[in-house]
Each structure stands twice: as structure tokens, then as C-alpha cells.
C-alpha positions in Angstrom: 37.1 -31.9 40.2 38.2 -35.1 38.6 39.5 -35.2 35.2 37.7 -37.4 32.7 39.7 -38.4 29.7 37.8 -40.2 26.9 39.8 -42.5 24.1 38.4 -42.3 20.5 39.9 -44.5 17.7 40.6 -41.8 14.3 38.0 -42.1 11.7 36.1 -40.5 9.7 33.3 -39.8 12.3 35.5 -39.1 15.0 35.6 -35.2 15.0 31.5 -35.2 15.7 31.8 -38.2 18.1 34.8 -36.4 20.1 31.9 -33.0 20.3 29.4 -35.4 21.7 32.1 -36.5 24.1 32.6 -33.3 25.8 29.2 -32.2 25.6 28.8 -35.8 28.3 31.5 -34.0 30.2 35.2 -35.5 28.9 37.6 -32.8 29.7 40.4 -34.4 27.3 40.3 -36.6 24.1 42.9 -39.5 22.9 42.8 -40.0 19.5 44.4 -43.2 18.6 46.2 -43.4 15.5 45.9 -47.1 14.4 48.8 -49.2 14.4 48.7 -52.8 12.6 50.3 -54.5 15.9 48.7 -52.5 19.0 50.4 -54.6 21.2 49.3 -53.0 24.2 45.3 -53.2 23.5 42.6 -55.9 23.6 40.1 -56.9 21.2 38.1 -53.9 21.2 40.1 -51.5 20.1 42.8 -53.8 18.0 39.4 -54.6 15.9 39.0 -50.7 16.0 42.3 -50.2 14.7 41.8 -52.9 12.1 38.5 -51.5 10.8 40.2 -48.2 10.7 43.2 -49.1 8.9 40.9 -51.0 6.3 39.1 -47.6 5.8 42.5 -46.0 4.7 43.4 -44.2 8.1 47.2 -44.0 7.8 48.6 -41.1 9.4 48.1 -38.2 7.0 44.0 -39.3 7.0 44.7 -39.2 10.9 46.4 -36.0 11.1 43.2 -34.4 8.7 41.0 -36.0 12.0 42.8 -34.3 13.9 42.5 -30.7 12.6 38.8 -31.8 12.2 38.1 -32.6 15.8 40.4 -29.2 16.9 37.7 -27.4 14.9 34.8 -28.7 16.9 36.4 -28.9 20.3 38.5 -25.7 20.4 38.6 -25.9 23.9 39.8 -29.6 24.9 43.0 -31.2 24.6 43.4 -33.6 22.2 45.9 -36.0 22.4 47.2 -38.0 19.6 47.5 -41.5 21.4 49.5 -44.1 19.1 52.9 -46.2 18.4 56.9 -45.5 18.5 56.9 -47.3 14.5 54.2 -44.8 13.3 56.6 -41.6 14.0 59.9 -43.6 13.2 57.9 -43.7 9.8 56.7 -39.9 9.4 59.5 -38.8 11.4 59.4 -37.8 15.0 60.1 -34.2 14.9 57.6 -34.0 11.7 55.2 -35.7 13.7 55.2 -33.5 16.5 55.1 -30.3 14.0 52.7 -31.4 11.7 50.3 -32.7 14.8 50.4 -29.9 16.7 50.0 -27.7 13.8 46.4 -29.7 13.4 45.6 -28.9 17.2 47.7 -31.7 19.2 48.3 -30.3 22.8 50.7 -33.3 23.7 51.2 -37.0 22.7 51.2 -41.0 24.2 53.5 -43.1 22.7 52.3 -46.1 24.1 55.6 -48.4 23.8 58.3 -45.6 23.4 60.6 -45.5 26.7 61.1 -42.8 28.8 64.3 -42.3 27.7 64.2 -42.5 24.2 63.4 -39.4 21.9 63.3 -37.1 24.8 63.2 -33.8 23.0 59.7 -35.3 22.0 57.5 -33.9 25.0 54.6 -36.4 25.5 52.7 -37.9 28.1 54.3 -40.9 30.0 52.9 -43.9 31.5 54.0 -46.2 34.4 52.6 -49.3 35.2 51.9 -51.9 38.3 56.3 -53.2 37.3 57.6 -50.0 36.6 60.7 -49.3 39.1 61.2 -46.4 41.5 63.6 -45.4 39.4 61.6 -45.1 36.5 58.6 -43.9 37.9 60.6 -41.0 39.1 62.0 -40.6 35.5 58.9 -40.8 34.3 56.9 -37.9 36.4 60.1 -35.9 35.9 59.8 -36.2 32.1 55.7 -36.3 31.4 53.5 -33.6 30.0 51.5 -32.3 32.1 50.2 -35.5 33.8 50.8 -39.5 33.8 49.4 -41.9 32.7 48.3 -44.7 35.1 48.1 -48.4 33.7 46.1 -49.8 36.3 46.9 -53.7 35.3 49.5 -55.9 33.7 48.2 -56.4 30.6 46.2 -55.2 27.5 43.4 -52.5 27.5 39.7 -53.7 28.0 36.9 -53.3 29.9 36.7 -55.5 33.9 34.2 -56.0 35.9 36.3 -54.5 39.3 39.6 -52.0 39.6 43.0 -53.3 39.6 44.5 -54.1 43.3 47.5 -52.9 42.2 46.1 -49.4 41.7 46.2 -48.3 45.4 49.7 -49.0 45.6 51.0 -48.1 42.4 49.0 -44.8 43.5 50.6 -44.3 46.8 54.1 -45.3 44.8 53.6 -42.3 42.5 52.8 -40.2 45.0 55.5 -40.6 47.5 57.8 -38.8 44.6 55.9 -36.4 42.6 52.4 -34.5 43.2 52.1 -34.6 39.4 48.6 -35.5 38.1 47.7 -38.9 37.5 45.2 -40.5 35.6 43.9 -44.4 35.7 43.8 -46.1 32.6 43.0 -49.7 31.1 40.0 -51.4 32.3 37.5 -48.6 33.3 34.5 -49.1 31.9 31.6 -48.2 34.1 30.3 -45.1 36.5 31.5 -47.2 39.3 34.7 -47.9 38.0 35.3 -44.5 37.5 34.5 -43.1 40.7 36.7 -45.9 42.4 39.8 -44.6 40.5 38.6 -40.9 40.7 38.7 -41.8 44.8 42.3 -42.7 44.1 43.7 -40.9 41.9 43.0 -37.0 39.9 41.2 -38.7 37.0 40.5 -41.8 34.9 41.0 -42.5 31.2 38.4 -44.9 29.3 38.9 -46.5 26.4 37.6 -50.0 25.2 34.4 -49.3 26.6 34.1 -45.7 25.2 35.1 -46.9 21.6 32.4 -49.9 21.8 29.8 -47.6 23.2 30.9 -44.8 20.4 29.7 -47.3 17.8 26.1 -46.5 18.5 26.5 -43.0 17.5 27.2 -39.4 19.3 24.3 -39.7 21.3 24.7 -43.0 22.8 28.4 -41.9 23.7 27.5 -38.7 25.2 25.1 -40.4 27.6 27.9 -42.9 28.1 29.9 -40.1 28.8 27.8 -38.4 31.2 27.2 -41.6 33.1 31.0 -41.3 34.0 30.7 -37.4 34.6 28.0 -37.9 37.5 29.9 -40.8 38.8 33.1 -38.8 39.3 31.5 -36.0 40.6 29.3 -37.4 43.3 
């Protein structure tokens, strides 16, 4: 079974969004903690981060989210998805404690190197440039799986998958049989089960936040969409 992992910005409707998401059939949830330069995103979720950040979500609002959304999904991982300058702020090793304390089961630090802050265990993410070399470093050193970036660029939604997935795939694969999930620009059931052919799982994002401002029940339609698609 492919794994479905479902991106939700942290505000204050998150926690009954994030439900509706795995009642669709997400079997993990990122929770981004807004950042004032997301340098890695497009529009759609740099304005969600913006209208977050205007509502007061700074990382003690997030961290309330957090334990929040633990409370409805006891089940599913949530992962705290954000930026290296938010924990140099809090504190890494606070961070971790205080996150995981809330219900965090690991972490993305979306610009953060493989090799810095090591003793903060997270998920790691390679990309169409990334090296042998650190491709290797990076399934040696993730959490539990890695994190795909299907294109050079910023999230969004696209209309068709990434070329440079098959061999970034086959890459990834010819030095680890960790579990790898395909991220940035999936946006539709048939998006999804291209990747899902690919690779163990897909992570969506821009869409899923666009889609999530229509309410829980749009998103868990939206959600289920992609669970029948990944599982046909």
C-alpha cells in the first residue's frame, strides 16, 4: 500500500482539517510552521504562510496546533514541516523536546543540510542535483523515510510529473531500500498514482492547502480522490 502524506499550513482550524484528512485516507500529516521567507515554496503556500503569520502563528501558537491535532489524530504521524531560522530562534534541542512533547513523530527542515545539527533526527530530502554522495548521506541519516523533491524549484501544483523523478528514483534506489516519498507538484489523482508507480508514496501540498480552504469536507473528498488513485 502506498503511503499518502498530506501537507497542512498551522492554524487555528488545522487540528479538525488534519481529522478530515485521514478520515480521506492520508496516512501522515506535515504541519508547516510558517516562516516569513519560505524560500522553497510557491504562491500557494507562501500566501498560506503569510495569512498565518498575520493571524499570530509564531511557533508557540504552532506548537498549541500541534498538541491539538495529536488529540484528534492519535494515530497518525504528524510532522512538523518548517525552516533551519525558526529552531536557531527557539533553540534546536527545545524544539525537538517541546514538539515532540505536543505529539511530533519526527521533523523536515526544509533548508537545513544533512550535515548540520545531526543529533536533530528528522526527515531528509534529496532532490533532482543532489550528489551520490549526498544522497547516500542523506538515506543513511533520515527518519524513517526521504523525502523526494521531484523538480528543481519551488512547491506548486503541475499539470504532468517531473522527468527527473524516474531517475532520481532509480538513483535512490541503487544505494538504500529506504522509503521514499514524491513531493512538490502533486496535485491530482493522476499525479499521484504516477509517483505512487515509482516510488512508496507521494506528499501533496499546494494543492491540499488550496483545496483545505473550502473546509474539512472538501479536503476529505480531495483526499480520498488521491486514496483511490494510489490504490487502484
Amino acid at each position: 500500500m502506498k503511503t499518502l502524506v498530506i501537507y497542512l499550513m498551522a492554524e487555528p482550524e488545522t487540528p479538525e482539517l488534519a481529522r478530515a484528512a485521514v478520515e480521506g485516507g492520508a496516512d501522515i500529516v506535515e504541519l508547516g510552521f510558517p516562516f516569513s521567507d519560505p524560500l522553497a515554496e510557491g504562491p500557494v503556500i507562501r500566501r498560506a504562510s503569510e495569512r498565518a503569520l498575520a493571524r499570530g502563528m509564531r511557533t508557540g501558537a504552532c506548537l498549541d496546533v500541534l498538541a491539538r491535532t495529536r488529540e484528534l489524530i492519535p494515530e497518525t504521524p504528524i510532522v512538523p514541516m518548517t525552516y533551519a531560522a525558526i529552531l536557531e530562534a527557539y533553540g534546536y534541542a527545545r524544539f525537538a523536546a517541546d514538539a515532540r512533547d505536543r505529539g511530533a513523530t519526527s521533523f523536515i527542515l526544509v533548508d537545513l543540510p544533512v550535515e548540520e545539527q545531526p543529533a536533530l533526527r528528522r526527515i531528509q530530502l534529496v532532490a533532482p542535483t543532489s550528489t551520490d554522495q549526498r544522497i547516500r548521506a542523506a538515506c543513511e541519516a533520515t527518519d524513517g523515510w526521504l523525502y523526494l523533491v521531484s523538480v528543481t524549484g519551488t512547491t506548486g501544483a503541475r499539470t504532468e510529473l517531473s522527468p527527473a523523478v524516474p531517475p532520481l528514483v532509480q538513483r535512490v534506489r541503487a544505494v538504500s531500500d529506504m522509503p521514499m516519498y514524491v513531493g512538490f507538484g502533486i496535485s491530482t489523482p493522476e499525479l499521484a498514482r504516477a509517483a505512487g508507480e515509482l516510488a512508496d508514496g507521494v506528499v501533496v501540498g499546494s494543492r491540499a492547502v488550496e483545496v483545505a480552504e473550502n473546509g474539512p469536507d472538501a479536503l476529505r473528498s480531495f483526499v480520498a480522490s488521491l486514496r483511490a488513485a494510489l490504490d487502484t
